[in-house]
Residue frames as qw, qx, qy, qz and C-alpha x, y, z in Angstrom:
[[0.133, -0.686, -0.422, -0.577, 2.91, -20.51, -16.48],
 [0.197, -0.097, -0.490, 0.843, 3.30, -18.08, -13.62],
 [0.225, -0.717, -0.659, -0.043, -0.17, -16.75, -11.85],
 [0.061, 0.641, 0.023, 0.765, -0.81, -13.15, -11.36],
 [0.065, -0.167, -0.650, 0.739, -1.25, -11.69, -8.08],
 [0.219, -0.755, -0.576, -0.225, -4.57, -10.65, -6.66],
 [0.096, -0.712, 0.259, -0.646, -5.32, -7.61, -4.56],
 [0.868, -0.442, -0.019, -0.224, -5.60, -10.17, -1.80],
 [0.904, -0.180, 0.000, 0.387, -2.50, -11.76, -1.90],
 [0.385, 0.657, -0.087, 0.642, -0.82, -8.43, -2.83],
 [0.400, -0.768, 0.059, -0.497, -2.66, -6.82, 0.58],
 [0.976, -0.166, -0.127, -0.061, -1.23, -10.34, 2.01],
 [0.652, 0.170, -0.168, 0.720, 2.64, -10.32, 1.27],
 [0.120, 0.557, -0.126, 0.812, 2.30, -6.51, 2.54],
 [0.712, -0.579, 0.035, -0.396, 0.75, -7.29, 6.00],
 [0.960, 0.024, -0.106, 0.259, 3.31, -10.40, 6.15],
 [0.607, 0.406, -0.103, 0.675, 6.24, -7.98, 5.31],
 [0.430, -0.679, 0.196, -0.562, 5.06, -4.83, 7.76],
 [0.790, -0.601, 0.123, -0.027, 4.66, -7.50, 10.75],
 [0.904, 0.007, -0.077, 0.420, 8.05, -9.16, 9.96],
 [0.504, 0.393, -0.068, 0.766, 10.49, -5.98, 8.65],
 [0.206, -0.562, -0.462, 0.655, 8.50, -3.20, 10.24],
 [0.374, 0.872, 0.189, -0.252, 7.50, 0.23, 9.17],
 [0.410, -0.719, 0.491, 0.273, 11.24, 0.95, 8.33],
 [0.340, -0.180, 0.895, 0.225, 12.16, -2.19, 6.87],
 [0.464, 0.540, 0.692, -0.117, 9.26, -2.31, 4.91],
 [0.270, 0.914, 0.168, -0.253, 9.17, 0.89, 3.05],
 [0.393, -0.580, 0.604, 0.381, 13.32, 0.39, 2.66],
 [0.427, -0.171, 0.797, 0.392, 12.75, -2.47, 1.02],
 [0.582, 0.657, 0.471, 0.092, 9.74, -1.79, -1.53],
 [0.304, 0.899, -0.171, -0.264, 12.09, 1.44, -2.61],
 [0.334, -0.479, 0.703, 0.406, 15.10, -0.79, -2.90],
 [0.449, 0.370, 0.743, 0.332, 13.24, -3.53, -5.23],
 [0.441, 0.822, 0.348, -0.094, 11.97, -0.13, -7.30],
 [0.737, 0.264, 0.105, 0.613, 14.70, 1.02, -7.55],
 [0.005, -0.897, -0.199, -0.394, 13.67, 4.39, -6.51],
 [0.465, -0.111, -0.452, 0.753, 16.13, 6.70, -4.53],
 [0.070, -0.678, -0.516, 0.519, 15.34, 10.13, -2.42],
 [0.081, 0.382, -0.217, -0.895, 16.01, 12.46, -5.77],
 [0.003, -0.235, -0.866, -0.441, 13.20, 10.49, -7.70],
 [0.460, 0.089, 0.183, -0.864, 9.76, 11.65, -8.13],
 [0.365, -0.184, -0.908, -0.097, 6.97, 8.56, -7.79],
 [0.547, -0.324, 0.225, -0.738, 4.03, 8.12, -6.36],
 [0.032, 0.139, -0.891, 0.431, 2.86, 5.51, -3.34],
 [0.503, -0.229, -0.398, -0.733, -0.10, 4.24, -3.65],
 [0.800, -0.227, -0.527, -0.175, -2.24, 2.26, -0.97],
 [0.218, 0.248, -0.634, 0.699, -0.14, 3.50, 2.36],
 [0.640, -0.551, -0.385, -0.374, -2.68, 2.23, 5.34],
 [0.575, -0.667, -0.236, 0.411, -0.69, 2.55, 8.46],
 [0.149, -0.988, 0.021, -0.037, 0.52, 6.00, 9.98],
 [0.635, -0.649, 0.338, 0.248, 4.00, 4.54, 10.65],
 [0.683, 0.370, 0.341, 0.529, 4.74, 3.87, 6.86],
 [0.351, 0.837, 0.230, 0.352, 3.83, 7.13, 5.65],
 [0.468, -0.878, 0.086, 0.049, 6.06, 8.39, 8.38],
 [0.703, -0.165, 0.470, 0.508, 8.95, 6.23, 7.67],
 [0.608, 0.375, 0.377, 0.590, 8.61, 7.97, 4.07],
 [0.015, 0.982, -0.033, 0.185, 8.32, 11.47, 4.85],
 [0.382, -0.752, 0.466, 0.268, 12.00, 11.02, 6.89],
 [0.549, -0.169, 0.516, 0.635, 13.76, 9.62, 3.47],
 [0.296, 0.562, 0.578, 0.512, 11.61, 11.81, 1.41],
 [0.150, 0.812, 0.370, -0.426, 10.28, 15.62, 1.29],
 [0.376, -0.157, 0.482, -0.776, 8.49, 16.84, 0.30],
 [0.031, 0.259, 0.960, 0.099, 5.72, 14.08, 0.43],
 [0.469, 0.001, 0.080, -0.880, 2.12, 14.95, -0.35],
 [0.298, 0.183, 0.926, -0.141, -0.93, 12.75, 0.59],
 [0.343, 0.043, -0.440, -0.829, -3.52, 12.73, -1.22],
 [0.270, 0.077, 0.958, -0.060, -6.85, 10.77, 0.14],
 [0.387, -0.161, -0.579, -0.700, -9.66, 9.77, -1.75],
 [0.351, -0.026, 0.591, -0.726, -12.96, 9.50, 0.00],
 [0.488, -0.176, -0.630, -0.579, -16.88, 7.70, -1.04],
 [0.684, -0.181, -0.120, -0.697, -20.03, 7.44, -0.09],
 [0.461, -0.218, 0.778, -0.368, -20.13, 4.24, 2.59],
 [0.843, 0.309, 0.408, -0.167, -22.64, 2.74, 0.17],
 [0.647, 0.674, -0.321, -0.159, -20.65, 3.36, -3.05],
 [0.011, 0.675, -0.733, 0.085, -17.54, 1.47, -1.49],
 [0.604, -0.091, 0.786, -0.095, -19.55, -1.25, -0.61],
 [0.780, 0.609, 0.002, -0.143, -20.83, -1.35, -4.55],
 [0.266, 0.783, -0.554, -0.098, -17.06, -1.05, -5.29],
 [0.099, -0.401, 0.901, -0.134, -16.07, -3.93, -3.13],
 [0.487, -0.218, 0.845, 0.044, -18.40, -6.21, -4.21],
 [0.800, 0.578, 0.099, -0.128, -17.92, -5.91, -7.64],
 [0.161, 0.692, -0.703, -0.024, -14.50, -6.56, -7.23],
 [0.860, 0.049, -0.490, -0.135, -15.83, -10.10, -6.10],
 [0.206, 0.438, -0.586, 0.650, -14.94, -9.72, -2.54],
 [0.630, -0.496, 0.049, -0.596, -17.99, -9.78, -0.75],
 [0.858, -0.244, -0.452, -0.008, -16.87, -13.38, 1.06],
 [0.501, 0.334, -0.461, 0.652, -14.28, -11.65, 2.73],
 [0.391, -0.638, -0.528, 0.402, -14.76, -10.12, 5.93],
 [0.068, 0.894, 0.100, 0.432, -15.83, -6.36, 5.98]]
């Protein structure tokens, strides 16, 4: 029986991988395991440092961001009904 991932241990392996591979090495390798090359169209979801989204604009264009904003209070509704709240804010 194999255990799903959480967003925690998802957010986890991607903090792990960033410090280890870099911005570079990181982004390389999540397109390699998709499989995705530079004539594909796909979207990237969840990019939180400036040096990824960089790294993908030089094997990609064009790239569009796209952020979503909320209300300080509504995020904190969001995040702890996702059952987070022990974490550190």
């Amino acid at each position: 029986m194999s255990v799903l991932p959480t967003r925690a241990s998802c957010q986890q392996v991607g903090f792990e991988l960033f410090q280890k591979l870099g911005a570079a090495g990181l982004v390389r390798a999540l397109l390699q395991d998709a499989g995705a090359n530079p004539t594909d169209c796909f979207v990237i979801d969840g990019v939180r440092h400036c040096r990824v989204l960089n790294e993908i604009r030089t094997l990609f264009s064009p790239v569009f961001v796209i952020a979503v904003t909320a209300r300080l209070e509504d995020r904190y509704q969001r995040y702890k009904i996702r059952g987070e709240a022990g974490e550190a804010l």
